[in-house]
Backbone as CSV, one residue per row, in Angstrom:
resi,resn,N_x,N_y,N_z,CA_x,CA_y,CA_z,C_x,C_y,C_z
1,UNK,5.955,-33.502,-54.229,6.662,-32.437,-53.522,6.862,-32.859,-52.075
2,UNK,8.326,-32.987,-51.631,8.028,-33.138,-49.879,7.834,-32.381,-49.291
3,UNK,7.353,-32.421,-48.260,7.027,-31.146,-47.180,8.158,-31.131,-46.047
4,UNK,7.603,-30.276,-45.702,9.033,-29.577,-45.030,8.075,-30.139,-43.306
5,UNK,9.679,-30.216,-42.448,9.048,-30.898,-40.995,10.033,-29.562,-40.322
6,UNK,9.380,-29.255,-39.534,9.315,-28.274,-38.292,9.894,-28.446,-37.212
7,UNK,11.053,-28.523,-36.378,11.500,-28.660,-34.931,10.605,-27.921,-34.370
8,UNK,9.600,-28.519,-33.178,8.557,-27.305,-32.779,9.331,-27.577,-31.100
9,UNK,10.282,-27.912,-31.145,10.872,-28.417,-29.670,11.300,-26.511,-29.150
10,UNK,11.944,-25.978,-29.614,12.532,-24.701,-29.672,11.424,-23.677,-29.260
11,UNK,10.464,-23.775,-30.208,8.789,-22.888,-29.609,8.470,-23.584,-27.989
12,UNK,8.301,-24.598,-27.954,7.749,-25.336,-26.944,8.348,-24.930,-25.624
13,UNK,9.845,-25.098,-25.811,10.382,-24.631,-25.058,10.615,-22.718,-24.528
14,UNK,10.284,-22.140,-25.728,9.920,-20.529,-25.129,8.635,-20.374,-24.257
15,UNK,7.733,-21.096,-25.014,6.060,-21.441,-24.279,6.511,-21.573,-22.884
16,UNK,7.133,-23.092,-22.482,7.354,-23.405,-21.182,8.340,-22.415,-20.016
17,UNK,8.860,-21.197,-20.962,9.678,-20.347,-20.324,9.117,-19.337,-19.854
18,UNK,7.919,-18.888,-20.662,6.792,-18.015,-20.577,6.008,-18.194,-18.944
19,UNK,5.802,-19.564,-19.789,4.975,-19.833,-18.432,5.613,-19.725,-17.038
20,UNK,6.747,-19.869,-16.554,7.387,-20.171,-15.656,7.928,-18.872,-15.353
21,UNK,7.482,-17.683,-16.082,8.380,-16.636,-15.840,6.629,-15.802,-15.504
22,UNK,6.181,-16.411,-15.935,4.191,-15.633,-15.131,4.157,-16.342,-13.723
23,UNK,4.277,-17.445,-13.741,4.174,-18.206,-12.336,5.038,-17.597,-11.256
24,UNK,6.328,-17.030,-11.829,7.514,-16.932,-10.694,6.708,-15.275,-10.764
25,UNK,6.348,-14.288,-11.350,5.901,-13.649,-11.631,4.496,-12.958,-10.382
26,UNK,3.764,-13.873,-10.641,2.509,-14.046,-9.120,2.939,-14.643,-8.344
27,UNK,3.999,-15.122,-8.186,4.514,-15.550,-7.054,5.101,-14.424,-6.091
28,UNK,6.048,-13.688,-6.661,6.336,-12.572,-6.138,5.495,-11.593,-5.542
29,UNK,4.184,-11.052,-6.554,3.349,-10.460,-6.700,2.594,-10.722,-5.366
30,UNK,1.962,-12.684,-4.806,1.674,-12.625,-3.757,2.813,-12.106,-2.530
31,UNK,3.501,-11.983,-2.920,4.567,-11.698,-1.995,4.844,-10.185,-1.217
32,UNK,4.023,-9.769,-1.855,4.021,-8.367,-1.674,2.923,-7.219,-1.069
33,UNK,2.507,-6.799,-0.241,1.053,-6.684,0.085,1.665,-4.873,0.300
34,UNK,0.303,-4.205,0.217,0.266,-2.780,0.220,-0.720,-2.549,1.646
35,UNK,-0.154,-2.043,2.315,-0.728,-1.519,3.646,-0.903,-0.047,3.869
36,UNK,-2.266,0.392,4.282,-2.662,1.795,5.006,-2.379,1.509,5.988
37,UNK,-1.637,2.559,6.640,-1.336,2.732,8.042,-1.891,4.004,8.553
38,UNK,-2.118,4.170,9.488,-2.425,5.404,10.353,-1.155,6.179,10.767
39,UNK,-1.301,7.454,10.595,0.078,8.161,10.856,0.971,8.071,12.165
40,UNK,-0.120,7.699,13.071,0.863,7.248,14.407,1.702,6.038,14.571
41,UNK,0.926,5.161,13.674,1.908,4.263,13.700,3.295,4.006,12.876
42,UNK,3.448,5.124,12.530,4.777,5.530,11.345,6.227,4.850,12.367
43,UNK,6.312,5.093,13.111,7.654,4.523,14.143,7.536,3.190,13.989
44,UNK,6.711,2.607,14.770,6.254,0.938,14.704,6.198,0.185,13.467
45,UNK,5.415,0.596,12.803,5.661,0.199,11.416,6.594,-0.050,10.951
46,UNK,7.731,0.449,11.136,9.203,0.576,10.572,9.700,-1.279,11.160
47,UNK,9.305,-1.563,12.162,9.538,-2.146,13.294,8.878,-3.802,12.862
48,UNK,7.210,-3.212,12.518,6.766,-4.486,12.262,6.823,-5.168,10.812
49,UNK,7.525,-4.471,9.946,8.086,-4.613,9.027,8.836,-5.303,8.751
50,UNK,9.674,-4.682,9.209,11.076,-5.844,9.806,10.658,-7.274,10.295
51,UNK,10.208,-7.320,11.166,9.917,-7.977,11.619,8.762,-9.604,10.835
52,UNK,8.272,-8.954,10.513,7.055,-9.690,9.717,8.102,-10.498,8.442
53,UNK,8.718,-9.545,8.278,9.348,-10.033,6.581,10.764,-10.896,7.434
54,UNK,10.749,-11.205,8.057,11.738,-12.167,8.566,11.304,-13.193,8.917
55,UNK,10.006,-13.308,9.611,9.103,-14.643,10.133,8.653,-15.153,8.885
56,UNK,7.870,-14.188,7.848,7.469,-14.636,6.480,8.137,-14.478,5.118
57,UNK,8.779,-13.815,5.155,9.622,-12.982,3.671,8.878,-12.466,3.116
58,UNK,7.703,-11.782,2.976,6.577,-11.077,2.792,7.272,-9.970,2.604
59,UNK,7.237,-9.081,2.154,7.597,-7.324,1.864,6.261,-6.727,2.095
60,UNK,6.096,-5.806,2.930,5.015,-4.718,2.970,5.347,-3.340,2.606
61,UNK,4.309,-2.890,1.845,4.689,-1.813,1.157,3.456,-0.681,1.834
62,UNK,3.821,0.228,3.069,3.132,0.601,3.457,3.003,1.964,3.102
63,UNK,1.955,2.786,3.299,1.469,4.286,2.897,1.040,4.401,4.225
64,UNK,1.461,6.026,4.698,1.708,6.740,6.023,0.500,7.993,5.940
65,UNK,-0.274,7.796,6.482,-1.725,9.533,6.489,-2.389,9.383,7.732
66,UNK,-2.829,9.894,7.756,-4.168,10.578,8.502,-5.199,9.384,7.889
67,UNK,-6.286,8.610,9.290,-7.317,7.763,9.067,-8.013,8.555,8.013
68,UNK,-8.468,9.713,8.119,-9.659,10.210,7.439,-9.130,10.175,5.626
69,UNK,-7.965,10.460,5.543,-7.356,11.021,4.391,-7.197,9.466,3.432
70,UNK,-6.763,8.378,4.230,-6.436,7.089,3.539,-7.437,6.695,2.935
71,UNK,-8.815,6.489,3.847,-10.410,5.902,4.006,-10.542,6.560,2.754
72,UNK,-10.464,8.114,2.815,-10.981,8.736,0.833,-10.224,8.204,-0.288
73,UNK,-9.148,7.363,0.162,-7.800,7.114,-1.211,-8.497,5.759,-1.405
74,UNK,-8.487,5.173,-0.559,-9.434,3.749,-0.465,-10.855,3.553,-1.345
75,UNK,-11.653,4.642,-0.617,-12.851,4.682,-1.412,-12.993,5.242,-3.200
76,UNK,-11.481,5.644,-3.092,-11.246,6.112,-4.725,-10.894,5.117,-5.461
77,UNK,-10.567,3.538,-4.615,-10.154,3.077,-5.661,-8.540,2.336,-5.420
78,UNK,-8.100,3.510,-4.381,-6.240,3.019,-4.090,-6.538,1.663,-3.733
79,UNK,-5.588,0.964,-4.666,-5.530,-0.840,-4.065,-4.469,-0.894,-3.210
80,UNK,-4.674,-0.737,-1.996,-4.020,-1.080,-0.813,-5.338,-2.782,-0.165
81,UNK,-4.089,-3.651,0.369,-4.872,-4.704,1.105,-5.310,-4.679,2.023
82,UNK,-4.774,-4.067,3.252,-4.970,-4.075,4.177,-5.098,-2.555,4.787
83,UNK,-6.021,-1.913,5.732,-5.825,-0.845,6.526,-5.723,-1.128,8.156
84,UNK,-4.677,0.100,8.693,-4.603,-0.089,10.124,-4.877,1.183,10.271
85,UNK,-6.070,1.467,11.348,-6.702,2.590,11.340,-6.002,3.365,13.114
86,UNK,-6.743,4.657,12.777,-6.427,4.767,14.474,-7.686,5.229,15.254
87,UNK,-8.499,4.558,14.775,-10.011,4.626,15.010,-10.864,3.229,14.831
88,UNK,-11.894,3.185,15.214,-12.608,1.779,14.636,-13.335,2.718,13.412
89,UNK,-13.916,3.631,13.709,-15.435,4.145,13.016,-14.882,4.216,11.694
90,UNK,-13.549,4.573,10.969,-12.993,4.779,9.523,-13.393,3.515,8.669
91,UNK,-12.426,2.028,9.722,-12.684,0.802,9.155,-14.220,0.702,9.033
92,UNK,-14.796,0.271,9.815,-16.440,0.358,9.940,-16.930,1.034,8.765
93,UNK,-16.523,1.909,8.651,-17.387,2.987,7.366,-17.054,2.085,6.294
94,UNK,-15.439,1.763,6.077,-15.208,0.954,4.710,-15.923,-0.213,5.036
95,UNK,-15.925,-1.379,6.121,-17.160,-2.124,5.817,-18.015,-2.320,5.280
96,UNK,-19.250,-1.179,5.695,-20.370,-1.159,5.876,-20.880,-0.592,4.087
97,UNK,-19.557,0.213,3.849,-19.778,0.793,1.985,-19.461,-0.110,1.083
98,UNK,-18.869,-1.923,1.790,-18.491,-2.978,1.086,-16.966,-2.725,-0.184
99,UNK,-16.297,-1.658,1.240,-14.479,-1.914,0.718,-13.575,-2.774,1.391
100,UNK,-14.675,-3.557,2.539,-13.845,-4.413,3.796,-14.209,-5.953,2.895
101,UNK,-13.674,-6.966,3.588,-13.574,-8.156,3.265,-14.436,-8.760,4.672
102,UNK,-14.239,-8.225,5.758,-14.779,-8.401,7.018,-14.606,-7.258,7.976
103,UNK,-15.656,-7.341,8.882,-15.438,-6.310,10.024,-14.465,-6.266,10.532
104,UNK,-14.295,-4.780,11.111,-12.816,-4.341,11.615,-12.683,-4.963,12.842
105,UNK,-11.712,-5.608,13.704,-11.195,-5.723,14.807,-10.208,-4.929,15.276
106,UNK,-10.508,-4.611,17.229,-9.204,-4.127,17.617,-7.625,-4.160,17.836
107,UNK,-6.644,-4.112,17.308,-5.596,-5.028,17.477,-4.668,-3.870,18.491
108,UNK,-5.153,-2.783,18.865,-4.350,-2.071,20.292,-5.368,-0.705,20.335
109,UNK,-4.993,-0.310,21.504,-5.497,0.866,22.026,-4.244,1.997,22.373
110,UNK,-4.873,3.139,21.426,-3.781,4.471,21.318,-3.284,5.228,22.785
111,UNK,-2.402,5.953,23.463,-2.264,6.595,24.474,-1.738,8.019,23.634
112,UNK,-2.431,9.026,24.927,-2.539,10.346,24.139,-1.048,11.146,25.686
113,UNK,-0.640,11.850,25.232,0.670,12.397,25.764,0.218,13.844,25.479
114,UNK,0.605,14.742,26.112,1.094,16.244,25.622,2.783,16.203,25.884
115,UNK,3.314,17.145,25.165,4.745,16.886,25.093,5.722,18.375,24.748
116,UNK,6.210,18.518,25.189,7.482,19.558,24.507,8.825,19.261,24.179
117,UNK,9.680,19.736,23.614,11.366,19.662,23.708,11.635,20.509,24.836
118,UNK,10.943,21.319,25.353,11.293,22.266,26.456,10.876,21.855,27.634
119,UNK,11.753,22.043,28.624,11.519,21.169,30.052,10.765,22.479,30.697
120,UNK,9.243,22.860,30.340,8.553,23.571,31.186,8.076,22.684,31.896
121,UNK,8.053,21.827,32.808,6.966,20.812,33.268,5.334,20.842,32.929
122,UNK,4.654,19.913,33.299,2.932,19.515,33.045,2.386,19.027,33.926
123,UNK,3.016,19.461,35.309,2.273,18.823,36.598,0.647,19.333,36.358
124,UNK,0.334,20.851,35.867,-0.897,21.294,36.185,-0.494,21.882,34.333
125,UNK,-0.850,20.836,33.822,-0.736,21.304,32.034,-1.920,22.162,31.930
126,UNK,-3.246,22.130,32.166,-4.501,22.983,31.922,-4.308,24.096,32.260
127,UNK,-3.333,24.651,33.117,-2.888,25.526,33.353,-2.172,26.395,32.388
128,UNK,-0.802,25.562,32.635,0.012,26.014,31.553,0.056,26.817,30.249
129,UNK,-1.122,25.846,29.488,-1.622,26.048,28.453,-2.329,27.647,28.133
130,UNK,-2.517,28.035,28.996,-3.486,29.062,29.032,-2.382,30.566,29.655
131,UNK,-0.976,29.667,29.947,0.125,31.202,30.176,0.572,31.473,29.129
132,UNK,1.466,32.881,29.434,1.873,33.816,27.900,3.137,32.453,27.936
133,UNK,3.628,31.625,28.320,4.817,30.781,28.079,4.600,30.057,26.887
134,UNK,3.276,29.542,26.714,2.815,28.866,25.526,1.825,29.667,24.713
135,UNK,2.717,29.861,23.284,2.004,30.414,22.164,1.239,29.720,21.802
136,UNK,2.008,28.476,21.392,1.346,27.574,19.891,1.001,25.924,20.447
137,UNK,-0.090,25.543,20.409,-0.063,24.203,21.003,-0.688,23.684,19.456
138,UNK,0.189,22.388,19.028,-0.225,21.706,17.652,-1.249,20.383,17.997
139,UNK,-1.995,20.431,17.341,-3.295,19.334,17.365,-3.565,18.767,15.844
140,UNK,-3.550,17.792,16.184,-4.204,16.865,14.572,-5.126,17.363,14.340
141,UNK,-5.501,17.290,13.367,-7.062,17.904,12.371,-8.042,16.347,12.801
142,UNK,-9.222,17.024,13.999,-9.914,16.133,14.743,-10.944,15.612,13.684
143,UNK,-11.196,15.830,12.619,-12.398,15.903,11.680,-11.971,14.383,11.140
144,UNK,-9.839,14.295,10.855,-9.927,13.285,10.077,-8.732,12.427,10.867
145,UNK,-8.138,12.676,11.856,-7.387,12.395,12.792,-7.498,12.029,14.087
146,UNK,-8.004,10.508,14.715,-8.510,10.241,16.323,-7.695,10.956,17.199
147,UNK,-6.377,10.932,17.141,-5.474,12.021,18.355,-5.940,12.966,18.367
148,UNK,-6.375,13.846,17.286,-6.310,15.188,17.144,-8.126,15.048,17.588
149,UNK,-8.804,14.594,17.581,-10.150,14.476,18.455,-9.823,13.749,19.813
150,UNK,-9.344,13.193,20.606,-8.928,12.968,21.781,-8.124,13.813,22.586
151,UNK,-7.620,14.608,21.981,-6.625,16.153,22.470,-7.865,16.567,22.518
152,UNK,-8.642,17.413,21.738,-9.767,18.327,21.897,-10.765,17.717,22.894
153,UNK,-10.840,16.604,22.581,-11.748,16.190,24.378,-11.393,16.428,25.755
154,UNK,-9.794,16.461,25.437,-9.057,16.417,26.890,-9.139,17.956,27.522
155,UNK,-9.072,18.721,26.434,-9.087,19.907,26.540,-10.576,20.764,26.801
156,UNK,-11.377,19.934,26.597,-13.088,20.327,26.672,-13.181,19.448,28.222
157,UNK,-12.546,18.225,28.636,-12.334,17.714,29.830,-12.112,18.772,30.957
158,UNK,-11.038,19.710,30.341,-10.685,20.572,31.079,-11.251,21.536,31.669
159,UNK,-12.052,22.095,30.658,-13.047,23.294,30.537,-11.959,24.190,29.766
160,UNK,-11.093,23.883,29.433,-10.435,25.180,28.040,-10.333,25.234,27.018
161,UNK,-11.124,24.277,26.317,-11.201,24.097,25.008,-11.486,25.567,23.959
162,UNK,-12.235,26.431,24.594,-12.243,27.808,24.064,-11.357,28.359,24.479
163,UNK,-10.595,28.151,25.719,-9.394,29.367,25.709,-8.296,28.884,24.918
164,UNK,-8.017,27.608,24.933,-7.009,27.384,24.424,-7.027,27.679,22.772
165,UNK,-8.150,27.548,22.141,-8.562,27.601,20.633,-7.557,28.733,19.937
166,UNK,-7.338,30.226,20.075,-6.606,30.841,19.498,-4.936,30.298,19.062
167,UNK,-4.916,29.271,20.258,-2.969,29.105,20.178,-3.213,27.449,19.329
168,UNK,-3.643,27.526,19.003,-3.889,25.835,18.640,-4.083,26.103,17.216
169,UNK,-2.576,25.074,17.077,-2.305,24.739,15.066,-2.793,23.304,14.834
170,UNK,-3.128,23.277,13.572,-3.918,22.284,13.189,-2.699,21.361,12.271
171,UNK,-2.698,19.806,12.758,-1.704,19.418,11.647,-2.226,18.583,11.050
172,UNK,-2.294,18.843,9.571,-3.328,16.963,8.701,-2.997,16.041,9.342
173,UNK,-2.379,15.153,9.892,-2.360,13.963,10.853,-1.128,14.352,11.980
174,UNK,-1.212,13.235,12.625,0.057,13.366,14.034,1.556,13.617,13.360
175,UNK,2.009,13.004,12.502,2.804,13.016,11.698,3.288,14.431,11.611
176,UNK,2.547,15.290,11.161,2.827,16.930,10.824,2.786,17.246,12.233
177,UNK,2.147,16.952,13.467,2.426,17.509,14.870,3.570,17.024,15.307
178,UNK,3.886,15.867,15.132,5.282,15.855,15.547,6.598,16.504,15.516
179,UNK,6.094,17.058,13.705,7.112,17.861,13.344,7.009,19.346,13.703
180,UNK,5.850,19.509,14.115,5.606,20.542,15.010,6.364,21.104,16.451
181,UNK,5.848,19.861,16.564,6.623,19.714,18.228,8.135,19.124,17.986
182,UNK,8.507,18.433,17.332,10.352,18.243,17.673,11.462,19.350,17.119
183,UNK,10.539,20.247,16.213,10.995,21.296,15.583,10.923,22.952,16.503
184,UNK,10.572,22.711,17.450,9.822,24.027,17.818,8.176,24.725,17.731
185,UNK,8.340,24.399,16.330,7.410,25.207,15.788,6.083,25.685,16.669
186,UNK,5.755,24.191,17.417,4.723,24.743,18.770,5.551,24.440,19.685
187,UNK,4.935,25.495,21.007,5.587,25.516,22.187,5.060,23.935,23.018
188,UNK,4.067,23.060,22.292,3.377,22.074,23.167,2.642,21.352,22.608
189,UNK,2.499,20.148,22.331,1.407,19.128,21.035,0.902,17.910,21.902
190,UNK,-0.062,17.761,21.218,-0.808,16.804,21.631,-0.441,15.507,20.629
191,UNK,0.534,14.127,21.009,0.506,13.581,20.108,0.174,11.871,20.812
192,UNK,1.229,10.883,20.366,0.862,9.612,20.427,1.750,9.364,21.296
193,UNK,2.098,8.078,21.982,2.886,8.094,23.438,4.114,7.264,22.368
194,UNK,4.137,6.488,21.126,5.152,5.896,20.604,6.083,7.008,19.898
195,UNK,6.022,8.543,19.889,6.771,9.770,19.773,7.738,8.899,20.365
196,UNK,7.864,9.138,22.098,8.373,8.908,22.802,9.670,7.975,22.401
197,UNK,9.040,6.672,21.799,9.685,5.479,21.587,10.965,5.623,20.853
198,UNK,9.972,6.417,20.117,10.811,6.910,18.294,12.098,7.865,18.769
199,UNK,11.901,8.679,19.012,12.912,9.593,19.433,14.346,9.040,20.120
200,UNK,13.205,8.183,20.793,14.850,8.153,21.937,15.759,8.553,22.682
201,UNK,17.063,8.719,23.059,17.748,9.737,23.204,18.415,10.403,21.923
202,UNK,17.962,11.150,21.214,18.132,11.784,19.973,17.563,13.261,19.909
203,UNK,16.453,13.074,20.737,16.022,14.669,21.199,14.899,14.394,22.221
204,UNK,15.465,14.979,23.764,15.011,14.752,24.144,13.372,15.522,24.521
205,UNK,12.574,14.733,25.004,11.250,15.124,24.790,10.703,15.174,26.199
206,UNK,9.758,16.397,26.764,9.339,15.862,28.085,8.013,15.940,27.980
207,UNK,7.629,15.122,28.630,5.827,15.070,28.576,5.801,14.316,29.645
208,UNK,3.692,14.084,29.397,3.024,13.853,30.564,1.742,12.973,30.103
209,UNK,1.528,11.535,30.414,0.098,10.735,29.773,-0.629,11.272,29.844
210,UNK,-1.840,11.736,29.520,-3.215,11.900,29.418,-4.188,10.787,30.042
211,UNK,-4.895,11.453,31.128,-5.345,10.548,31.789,-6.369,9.948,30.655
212,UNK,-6.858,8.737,30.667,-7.373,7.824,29.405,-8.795,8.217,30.169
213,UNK,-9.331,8.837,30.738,-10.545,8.987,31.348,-11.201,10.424,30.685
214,UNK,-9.768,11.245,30.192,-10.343,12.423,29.843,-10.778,12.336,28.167
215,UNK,-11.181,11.268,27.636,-11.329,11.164,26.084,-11.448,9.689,25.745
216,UNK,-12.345,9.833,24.844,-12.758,8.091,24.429,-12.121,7.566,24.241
217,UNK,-11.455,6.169,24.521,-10.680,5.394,23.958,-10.259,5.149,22.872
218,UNK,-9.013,5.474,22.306,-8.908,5.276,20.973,-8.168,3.798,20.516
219,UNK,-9.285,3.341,20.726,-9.588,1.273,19.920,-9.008,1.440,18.458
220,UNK,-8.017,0.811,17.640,-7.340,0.915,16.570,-7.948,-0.120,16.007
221,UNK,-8.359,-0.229,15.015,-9.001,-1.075,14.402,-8.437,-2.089,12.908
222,UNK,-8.269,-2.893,12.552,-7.595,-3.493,11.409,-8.370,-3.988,10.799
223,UNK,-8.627,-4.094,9.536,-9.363,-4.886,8.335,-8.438,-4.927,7.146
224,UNK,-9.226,-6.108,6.601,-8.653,-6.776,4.813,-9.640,-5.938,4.283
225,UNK,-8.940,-5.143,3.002,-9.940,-4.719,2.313,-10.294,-5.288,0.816
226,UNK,-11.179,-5.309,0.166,-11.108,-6.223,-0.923,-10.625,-6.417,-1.963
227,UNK,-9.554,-5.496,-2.046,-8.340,-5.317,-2.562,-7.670,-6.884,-2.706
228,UNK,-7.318,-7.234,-1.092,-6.444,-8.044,-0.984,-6.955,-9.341,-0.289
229,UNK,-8.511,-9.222,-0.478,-9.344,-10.561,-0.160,-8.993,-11.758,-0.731
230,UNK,-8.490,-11.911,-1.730,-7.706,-13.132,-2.094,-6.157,-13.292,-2.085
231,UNK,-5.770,-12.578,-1.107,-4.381,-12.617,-1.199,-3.743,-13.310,0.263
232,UNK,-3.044,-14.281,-0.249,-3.364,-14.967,1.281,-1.588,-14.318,2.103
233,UNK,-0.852,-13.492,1.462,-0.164,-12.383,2.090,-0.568,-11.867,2.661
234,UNK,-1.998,-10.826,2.253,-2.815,-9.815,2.921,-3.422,-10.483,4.528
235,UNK,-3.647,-11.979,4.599,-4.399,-13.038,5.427,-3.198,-12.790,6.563
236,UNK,-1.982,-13.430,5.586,-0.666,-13.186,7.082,-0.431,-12.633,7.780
237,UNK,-0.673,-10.970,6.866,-0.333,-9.991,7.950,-1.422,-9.734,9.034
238,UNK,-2.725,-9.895,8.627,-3.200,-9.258,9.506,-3.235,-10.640,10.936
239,UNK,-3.370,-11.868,10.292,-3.302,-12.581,11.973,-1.623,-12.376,12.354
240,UNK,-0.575,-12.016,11.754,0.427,-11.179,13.025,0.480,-9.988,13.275
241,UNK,-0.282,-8.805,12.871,-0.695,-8.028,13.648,-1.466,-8.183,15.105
242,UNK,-2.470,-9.365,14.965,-2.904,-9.654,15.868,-2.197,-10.851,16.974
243,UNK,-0.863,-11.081,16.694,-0.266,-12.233,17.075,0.694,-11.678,18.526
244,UNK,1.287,-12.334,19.366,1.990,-11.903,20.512,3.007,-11.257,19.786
245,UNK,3.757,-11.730,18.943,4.765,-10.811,18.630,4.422,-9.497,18.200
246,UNK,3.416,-9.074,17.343,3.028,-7.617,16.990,2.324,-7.291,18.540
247,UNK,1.911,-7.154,19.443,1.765,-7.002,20.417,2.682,-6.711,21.702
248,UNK,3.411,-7.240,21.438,4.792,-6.992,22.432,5.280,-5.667,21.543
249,UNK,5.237,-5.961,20.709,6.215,-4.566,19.762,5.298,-3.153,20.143
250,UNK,3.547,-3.407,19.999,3.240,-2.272,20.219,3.318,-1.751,21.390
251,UNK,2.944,-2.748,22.370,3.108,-2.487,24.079,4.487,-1.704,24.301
252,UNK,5.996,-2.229,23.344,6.881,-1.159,23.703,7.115,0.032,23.434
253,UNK,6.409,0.550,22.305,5.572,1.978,21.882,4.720,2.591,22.413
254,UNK,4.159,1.718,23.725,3.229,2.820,24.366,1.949,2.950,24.285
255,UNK,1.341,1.034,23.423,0.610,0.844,23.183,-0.367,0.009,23.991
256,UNK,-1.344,-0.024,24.092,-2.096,-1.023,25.084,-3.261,-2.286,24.235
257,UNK,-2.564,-3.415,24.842,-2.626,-4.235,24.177,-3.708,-5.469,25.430
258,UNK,-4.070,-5.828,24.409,-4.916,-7.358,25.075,-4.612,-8.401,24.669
């Protein structure tokens, strides 16, 4: 009986197509990194995005919250690579519970603004705050939000932290105060100085810095989390976060940089 012979060239060749379509496959895959961001940096971000994926072709796929709110999505499990906090103590915590890859570093320092759409001036804001002119002053939720605890210092700086308490709305991160404040909704918010940036001439905004003396420094902190400890995408971004070019970008947001 003869036996029958097989072209196995045809298989071989799907095999080798397979393969090349997994390879191009993680290739992409490194290509792609998932970033926590802190809600203030929602403007910038837009910015260093751009930016990053032009020097590298990298795509970042970032998620926008409140430090406190991300740190719990994190500790649940969300595979994000990288976090940019607006605090050190959030990163630190993921450290220290072994969701970091390494300790957090600072890569800028936050500036705190009070602000309106309404040209009441803020020469003597502690003042202000405390006339029938201002109902509603919006504040981040300080529990899980560094702005929204650096407003309440400024305001305990003051000595009005109890008077002001009745007119004061709470927003889950800066993000919701903004929309507070560019909307009306409060007569006055405590937010991030890259508002400013963002806006533009598009609506105009008037405010006043916060002296950096009246509230702890808010040191922003960056870590790999172990998510993306082997991802040498996750590696890129964070040394150009820390690079002159992400630095110049934040400095034009209002950021303070070393």
């Amino acid at each position: 009986m003869q036996s029958e012979r097989y072209n196995t060239k045809p298989i071989k060749f799907i095999f080798f197509l397979l393969a090349m379509l997994f390879t191009v496959s993680l290739t992409a895959n490194a290509q792609n990194i998932r970033v926590a961001a802190a809600a203030n940096l929602q403007p910038v971000m837009e910015v260093l995005q751009k930016d990053f994926k032009q020097k590298t072709g990298i795509t970042i796929d970032a998620v926008i919250g409140s430090s406190g709110k991300l740190v719990a999505q994190i500790s649940n499990g969300a595979p994000f690579d990288v976090f940019l906090s607006a605090d050190m103590s959030f990163p630190e915590t993921l450290f220290k519970n072994g969701f970091a890859k390494e300790k957090p570093v600072v890569y800028a320092s936050g500036s705190l603004i009070i602000c309106s759409i309404q040209n009441i001036g803020f020469e003597n804001w502690e003042r202000l705050l405390l006339t029938a002119r201002v109902k509603k002053i919006a504040i981040a939720n300080p529990a899980i939000a560094p702005y929204g605890k650096a407003a309440e210092q400024s305001l305990l700086d003051k000595g009005i932290l109890d008077d002001a308490k009745p007119k004061i709305v709470y927003g889950e991160s800066i993000s919701q105060v903004n929309t507070y404040i560019t909307t009306g909704v409060a007569d006055i918010g405590f937010t991030t100085q890259s508002l400013v940036k963002e806006l533009g001439d598009k609506t105009p905004l008037y405010y006043k810095v916060i002296d950096p003396k009246a509230y702890d420094p808010i040191l922003q902190g960056i870590v790999i989390l172990k998510h993306g400890a082997d991802n040498p995408a996750a590696e890129k971004f964070y040394h150009y976060i820390l690079s002159p070019a992400a630095k110049s970008i934040f400095k034009a947001y209002g950021y303070r940089v070393q």
